[in-house]
N, C-alpha and C positions, 0 to 999 in steps of 0.2 A: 711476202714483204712485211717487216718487224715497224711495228708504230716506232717514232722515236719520240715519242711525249715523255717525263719523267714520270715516274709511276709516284700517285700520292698516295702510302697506307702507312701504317701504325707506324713502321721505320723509320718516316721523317720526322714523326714528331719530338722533341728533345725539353727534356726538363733539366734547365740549370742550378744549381748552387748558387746560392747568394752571393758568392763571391766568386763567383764566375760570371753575374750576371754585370755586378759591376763591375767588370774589368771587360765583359765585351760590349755592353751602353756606358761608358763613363758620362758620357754626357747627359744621361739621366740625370743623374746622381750629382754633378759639382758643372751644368753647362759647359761652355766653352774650355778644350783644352790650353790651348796656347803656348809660350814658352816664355810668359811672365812681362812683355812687352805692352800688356794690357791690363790696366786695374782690377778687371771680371775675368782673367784666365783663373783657369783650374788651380793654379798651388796656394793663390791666395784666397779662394773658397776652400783647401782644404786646410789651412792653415786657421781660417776663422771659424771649421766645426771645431778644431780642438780647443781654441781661446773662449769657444762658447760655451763649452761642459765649463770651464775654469770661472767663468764670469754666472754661470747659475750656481757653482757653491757660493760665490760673493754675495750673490741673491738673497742665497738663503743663510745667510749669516755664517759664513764658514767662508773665514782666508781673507787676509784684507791685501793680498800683494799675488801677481802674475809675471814671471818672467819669460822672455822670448825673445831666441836668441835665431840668428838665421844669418846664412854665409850667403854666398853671389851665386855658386852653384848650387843651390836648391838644400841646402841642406837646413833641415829645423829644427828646432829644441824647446818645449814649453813646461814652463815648471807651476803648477799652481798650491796654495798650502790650505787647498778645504779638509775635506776629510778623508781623504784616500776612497778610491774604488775598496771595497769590501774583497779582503782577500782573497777570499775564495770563490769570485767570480769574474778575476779580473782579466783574463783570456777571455771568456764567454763576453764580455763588457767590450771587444775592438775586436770581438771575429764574427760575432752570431747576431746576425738579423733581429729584429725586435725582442734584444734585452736590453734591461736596463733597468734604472731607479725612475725614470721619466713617464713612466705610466703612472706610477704610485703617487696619487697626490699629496699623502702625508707628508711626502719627500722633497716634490720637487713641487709648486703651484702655479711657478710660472719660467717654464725652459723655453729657449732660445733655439736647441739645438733640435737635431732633428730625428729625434724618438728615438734613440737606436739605430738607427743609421747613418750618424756624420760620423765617427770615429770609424765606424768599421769598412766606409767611401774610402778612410785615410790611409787606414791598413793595408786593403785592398789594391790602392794604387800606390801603395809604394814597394821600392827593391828591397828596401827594409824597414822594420817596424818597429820600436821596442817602447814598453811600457811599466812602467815601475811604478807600484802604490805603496807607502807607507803609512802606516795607521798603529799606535800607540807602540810605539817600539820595534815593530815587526813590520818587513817586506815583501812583497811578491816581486816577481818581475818574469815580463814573457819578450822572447825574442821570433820574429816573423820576418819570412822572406816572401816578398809576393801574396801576401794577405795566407801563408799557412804557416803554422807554427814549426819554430822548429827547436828551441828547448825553452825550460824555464828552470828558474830558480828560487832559492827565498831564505829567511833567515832573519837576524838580529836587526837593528837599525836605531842609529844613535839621531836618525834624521826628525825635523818637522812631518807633522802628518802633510799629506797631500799625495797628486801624482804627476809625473811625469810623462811625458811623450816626447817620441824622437825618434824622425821621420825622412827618407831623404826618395825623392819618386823615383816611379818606373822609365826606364827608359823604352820598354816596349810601349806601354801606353803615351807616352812623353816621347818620342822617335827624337825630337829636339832638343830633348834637355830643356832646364829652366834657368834664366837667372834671375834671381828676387832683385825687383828694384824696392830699394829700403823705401823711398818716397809715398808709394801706394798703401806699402802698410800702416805709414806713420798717420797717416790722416785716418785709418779704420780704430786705432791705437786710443788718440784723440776722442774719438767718438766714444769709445767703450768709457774712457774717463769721464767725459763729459755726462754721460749716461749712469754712471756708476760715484756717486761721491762719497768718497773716503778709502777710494779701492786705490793701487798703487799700480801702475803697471811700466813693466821696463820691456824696453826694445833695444835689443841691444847694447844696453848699459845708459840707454836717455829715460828719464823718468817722467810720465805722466801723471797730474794730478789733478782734480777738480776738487773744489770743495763749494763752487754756489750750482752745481751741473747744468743742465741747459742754458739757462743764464750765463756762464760764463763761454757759452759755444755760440750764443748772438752775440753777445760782443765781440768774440773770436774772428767770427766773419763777417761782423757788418760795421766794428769799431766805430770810428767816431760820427761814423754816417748816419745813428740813432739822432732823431730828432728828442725824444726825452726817453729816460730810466726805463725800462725793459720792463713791463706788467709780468709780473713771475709766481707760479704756485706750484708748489706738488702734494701729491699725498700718495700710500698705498699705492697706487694703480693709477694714477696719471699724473703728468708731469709738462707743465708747461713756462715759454715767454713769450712774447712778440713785441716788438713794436715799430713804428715809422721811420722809411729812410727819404732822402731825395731821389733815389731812384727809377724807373719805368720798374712796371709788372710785379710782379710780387714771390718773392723766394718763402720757402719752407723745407726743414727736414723734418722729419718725420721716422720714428721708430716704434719698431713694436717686441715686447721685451730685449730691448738689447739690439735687437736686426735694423740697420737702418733702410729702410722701405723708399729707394728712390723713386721709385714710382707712385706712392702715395698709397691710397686705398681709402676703406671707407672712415678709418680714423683720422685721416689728414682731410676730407670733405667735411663731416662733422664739426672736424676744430674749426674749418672755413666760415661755414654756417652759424656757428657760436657765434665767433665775433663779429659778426653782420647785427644776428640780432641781437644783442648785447646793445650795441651801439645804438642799434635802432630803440631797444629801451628806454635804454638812460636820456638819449636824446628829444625821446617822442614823435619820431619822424620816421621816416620811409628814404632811407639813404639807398643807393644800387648798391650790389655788393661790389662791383667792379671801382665805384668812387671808395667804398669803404677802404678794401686791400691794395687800390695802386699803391705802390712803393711801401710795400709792407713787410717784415721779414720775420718768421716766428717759426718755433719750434717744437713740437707734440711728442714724447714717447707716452705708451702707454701698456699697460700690462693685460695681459689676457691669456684666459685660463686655456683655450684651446684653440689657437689661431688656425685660420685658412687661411691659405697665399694660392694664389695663381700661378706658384712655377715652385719648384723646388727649390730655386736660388731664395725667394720669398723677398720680391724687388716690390710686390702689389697685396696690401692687406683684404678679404673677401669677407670679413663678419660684419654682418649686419646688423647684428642683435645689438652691437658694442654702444650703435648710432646714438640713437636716443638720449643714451646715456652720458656721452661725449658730453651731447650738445649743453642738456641740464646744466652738469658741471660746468662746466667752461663758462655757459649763460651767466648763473648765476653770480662767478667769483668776479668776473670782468664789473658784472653792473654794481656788484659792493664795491670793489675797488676804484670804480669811477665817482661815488659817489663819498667815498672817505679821501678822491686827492680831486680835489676840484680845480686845481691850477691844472695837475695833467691830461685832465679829463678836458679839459678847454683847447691842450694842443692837439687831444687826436680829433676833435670836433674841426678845427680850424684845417687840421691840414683834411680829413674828408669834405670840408666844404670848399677846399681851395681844388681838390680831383673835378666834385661836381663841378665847380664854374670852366676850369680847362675839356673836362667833357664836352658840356654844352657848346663852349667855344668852336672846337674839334667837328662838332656835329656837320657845321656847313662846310666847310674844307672836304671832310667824308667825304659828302652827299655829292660835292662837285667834282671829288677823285673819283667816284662809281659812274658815275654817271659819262666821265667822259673813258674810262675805262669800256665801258658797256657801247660806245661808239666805236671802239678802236677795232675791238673783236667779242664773238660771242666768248670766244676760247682768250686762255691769257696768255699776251704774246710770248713766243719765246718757249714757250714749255710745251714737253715732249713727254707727254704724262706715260705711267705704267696703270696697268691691270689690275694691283694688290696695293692697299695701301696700310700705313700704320693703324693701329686700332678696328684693323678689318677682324672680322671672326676666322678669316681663312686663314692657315697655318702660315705664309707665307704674310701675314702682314709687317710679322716683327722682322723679314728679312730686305723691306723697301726702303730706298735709297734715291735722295737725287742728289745729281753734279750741278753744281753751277760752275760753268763753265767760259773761258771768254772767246768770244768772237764764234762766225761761223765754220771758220775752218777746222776748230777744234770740235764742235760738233757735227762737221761732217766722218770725223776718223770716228767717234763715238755712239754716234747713232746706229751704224747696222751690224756694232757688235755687241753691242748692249743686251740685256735681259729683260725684254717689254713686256715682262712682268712683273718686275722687282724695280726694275732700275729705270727712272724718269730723269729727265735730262730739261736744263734752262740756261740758255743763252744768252750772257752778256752783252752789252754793246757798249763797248768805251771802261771806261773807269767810275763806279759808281763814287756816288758823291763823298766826302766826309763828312759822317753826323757829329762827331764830336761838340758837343757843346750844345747842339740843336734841340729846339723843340720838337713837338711830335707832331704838328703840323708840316712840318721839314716830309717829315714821311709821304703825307700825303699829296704833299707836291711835286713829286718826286717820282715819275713813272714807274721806270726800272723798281725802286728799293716798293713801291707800292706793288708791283707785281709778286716780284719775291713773294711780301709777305703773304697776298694772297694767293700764290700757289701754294705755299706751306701752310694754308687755311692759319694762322697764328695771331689775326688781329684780335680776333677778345679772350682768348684764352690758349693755351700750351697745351690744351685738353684737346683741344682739335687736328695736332700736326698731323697733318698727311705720310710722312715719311720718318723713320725710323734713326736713319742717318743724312743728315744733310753734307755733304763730300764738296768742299772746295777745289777745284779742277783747275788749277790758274799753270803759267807757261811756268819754267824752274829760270828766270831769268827777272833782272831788275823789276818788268813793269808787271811780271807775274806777278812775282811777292809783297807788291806796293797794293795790286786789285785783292790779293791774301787779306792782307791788313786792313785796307778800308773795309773789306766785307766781313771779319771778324769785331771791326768796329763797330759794325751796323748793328750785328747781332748783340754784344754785349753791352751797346749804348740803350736798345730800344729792346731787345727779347733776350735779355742776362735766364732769364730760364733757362731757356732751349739749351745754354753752353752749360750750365750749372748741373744740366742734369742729363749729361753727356751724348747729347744730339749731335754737336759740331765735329768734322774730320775734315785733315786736308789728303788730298790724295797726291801720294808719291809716285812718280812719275821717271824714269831711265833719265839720264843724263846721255848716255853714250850704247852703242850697239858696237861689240866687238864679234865679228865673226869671221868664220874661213867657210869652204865648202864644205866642210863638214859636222861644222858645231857655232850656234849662237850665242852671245851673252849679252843683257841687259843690265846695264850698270850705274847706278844710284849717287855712286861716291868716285872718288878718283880715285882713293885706294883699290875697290873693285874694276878700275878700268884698268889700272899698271899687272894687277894681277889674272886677268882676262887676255891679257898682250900676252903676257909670261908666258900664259899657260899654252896657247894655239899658235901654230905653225905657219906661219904666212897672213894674220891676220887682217881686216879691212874697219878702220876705225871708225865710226860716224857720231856725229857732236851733235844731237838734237837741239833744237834751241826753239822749239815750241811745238805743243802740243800737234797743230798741225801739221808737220811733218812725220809724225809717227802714222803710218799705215793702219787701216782699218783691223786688219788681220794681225799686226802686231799687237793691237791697241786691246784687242782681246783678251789679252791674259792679262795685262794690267788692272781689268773694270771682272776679274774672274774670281779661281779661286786663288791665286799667287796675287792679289791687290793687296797693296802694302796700305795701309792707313794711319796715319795719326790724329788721336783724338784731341783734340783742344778742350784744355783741362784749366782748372782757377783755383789756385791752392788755397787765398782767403777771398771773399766778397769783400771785404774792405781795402785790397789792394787793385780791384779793378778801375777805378777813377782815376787812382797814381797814375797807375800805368796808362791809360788811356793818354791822361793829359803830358805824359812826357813824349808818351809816342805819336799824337794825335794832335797835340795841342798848340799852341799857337808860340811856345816857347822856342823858337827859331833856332837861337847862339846857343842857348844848356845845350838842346840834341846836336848841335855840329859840331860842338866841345867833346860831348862823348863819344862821336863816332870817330875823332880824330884821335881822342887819346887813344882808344879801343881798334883802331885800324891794323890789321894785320899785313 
């Protein structure tokens, strides 16, 4: 009798090619594939290693203008006018693993991109490739299929120096195709300008420009919500704004050469730390830091010679050494500044001492929401915790998720198909309340929305959430999308973070089940329902009309790997109040005016 174990010797072992490797881990190399329906899919990280080679010639004093041009089917174009890739390496520069100018620090001092390896991610994943450098008269250019060459050319050129790329993906890696949503890229666009001032950049023929940089990207998204003039410095290697709004919690972006770092790191704690103690200087006091930054909104890039990030995408800055240094700077410029404008220096004092007195205030409202919270149950009610949380060290932190969800019968279809690992599950009851308007007191009185936030651990900081994605579960019918609303209210009136820095999703859910005996379909839209009828021979239609109704074992592939999501997104922080107050607000006749003009 023959064992049937697989035999493990020399034969299985197998060494890849660099570009082999990337094309069988893409997700190494550019995260999430996607098919462009998502701001962090694959085309628009690889879209942003090619604009990041083009934005470190602007760096370094070469090219004051980037153009990028891009179709609906995936198709890209990016033109920058540094100095051209060196001709005679410019194949080896988007096909060979660690070349490049970016080791060389004479070159390049402070790159973006990723060492020799972002252009050649691009190559690699694309059906084709092509690259053209021009440098003082004269051309290269190489054309690639699938990350291998397949001829090149070269010759005269009456062109600007600079180069080229032009790129359209793999369908084998891509099985879906991409369509570029233009909107995702325009706010990365933004950013590069706002980051880079006097550089030029077109996206498809709209023009970007900054000429006061960060400063004109707080006013950009927090407009006339600043309570006084934006405190603004830069120099060399760091660059900053901030100042006070009326808002809860406190926003900040954050970059690092050029990468905007949604997740922060230790240079966006640093800038925090500054202006804690900054303040606490000038003033001679001992302010918390939480009265300091309520409703605060400010801005940090900063340069550094040899960054660490926590992922390849590089969402989390890890140098530590930068600390210190931050803090110095920042300390020192804030407390000359406060003390050369004494008028503004009196508003950020007034409005930190108006935090503390609402703290204090807060304190016994707290004490008597714990307290009766701590009666109700050991556990919070409603919630149907997981195994893995966000910010856990287990690999599986960044994939936790909870539904809030309403009523028990949609947590009964939810519950035993769930992933009680990943996926924590909290149970509405009714319609939570409208904050619009409300104080934060409101919160505390307020069972339900006071559960919430302590299942999402969120009450003193966004540093704590439990969950990775928080997933809106509500029925596809009127009073679904009204408990939608009020719960996106809740979120952007009192925790504008957690949306800002793309926590919130609502989960898409079938409208309609067409099937025959032989084949199911789950369908979303009515265009997918008339076409589901088409298609099956005797069909049997069924109209869901709440979550409850959908079966355990259907309900499966919804909360799986086919879960549709939409992330709830905010294109400016200055527009979140409008909207609040037209949609939220107490304006009765405006919104029944628009709904009636707008009625279809």
């Amino acid at each position: 009798m023959t064992s049937s174990k697989p035999v493990y010797d020399e034969s299985k072992i197998k060494s890849l090619s660099s570009l082999e490797h990337i094309r069988l881990r893409p997700g190494m190399y550019i995260g999430r594939l996607g098919d462009g329906s998502h701001a962090e899919d694959g085309i628009y990280i690889l879209i942003k290693e090619v604009v990041d080679n083009a934005i470190d010639e602007f760096i370094m004093g070469h090219g004051q203008r980037i153009e990028i041009d891009t179709d609906a089917e995936g198709r890209v174009s990016i033109r920058d006018y540094g100095r051209g890739i060196p001709l005679g390496k410019v194949v080896e520069c988007v096909s060979r693993i660690n070349t490049g100018a970016k080791y060389n620090d004479d070159v390049f001092q402070f790159s973006v991109g990723l060492n020799g390896v972002g252009t050649k991610a691009v190559n690699a994943l694309s059906d084709n490739f092509t690259v053209r450098s021009v440098r003082e008269g004269k051309f290269k250019e190489a054309f690639f299929e699938h990350g291998v060459l397949k001829r090149e050319r070269d010759g005269a050129s009456d062109e600007e120096n600079g180069t080229f790329v032009s790129f359209e993906v793999d369908r084998e890696v891509f099985p879906n195709g991409v369509r570029i949503k233009e909107e995702f890229l325009r706010k990365r666009i933004q950013y590069y300008s706002y980051l880079n001032k006097g550089l030029t950049l077109k996206l498809n023929g709209e023009t970007f420009y900054s000429r006061r940089g960060l400063k004109d990207l707080l006013v950009a998204e927090v407009g006339d919500e600043v309570l006084y003039e934006p405190i603004y410095y830069r120099d060399k290697s760091i660059e900053f704004a901030f100042s006070h709004t009326t808002s809860y919690g406190e926003n900040f972006f954050s970059f690092v050469n050029g990468q905007y770092t949604n997740d922060g790191g230790t240079h966006l704690s640093a800038f925090r730390e500054a202006i804690l103690k900054a303040i606490n200087v000038y003033s001679k006091k001992s302010f918390q830091g939480q009265d300091v930054r309520d409703g605060i909104a400010g801005c940090i890039a900063v340069k550094v010679k040899d960054p660490v990030f926590e992922s390849q995408t590089k969402n989390k800055l890890s140098n530590t050494d930068i600390r210190q240094g931050i803090i110095n700077t920042v300390k020192t410029v804030i407390v000359d500044f406060l003390h050369k404008n004494e008028e503004l220096a009196k508003k950020i004092l007034d409005k930190v001492t108006f935090n503390e007195k609402i703290r204090k205030e807060l304190q016994a409202v707290k004490k008597e929401a714990r307290e009766k919270a701590r009666k109700v149950a050991i556990k919070i009610p409603g919630l149907r915790d997981c195994k893995y949380h966000f910010g856990d060290r287990s690999k599986h932190g960044d994939k936790s998720q909870i539904f809030l969800t309403e009523g028990q019968s949609a947590l009964g279809s939810m519950v035993s198909c769930r992933s009680a690992e990943t996926q924590a599950l909290f149970a509405l009851r009714g319609k939570p309340l409208n904050v619009f308007g409300l104080k934060k007191d409101a919160l505390y009185k307020n069972a339900e929305l006071y559960n919430i936030m302590k299942a999402l651990d969120i009450e003193d900081t966004l540093e704590n959430l439990r969950y990775n994605q928080v997933i809106l579960a509500t029925d596809a019918d009127v009073d679904g999308l009204h408990i939608r609303n009020l719960l996106i209210t809740f979120f952007l009136h009192y925790f504008e973070e957690l949306v800002t820095h793309g926590h919130l999703y609502i989960l898409e859910t079938p409208l309609y089940r067409v099937r025959n005996k032989k084949e199911t379909h789950y369908c979303y839209t009515d265009g997918e329902r008339d076409k589901a009828l088409a298609k099956l021979k005797d069909p049997e239609l069924t109209r869901f009309k709440g979550l409850g109704e959908i079966s355990p074992k259907e309900f499966g592939a919804f909360m799986g790997d086919d879960m549709r999501l939409v992330q709830v997104t905010v294109d400016h922080h200055a527009d979140i109040k409008t909207t609040l107050r037209f949609y939220m607000g107490n304006n009765t006749p405006e919104r029944k005016t628009y709904i009636m003009d707008n009625l279809i």
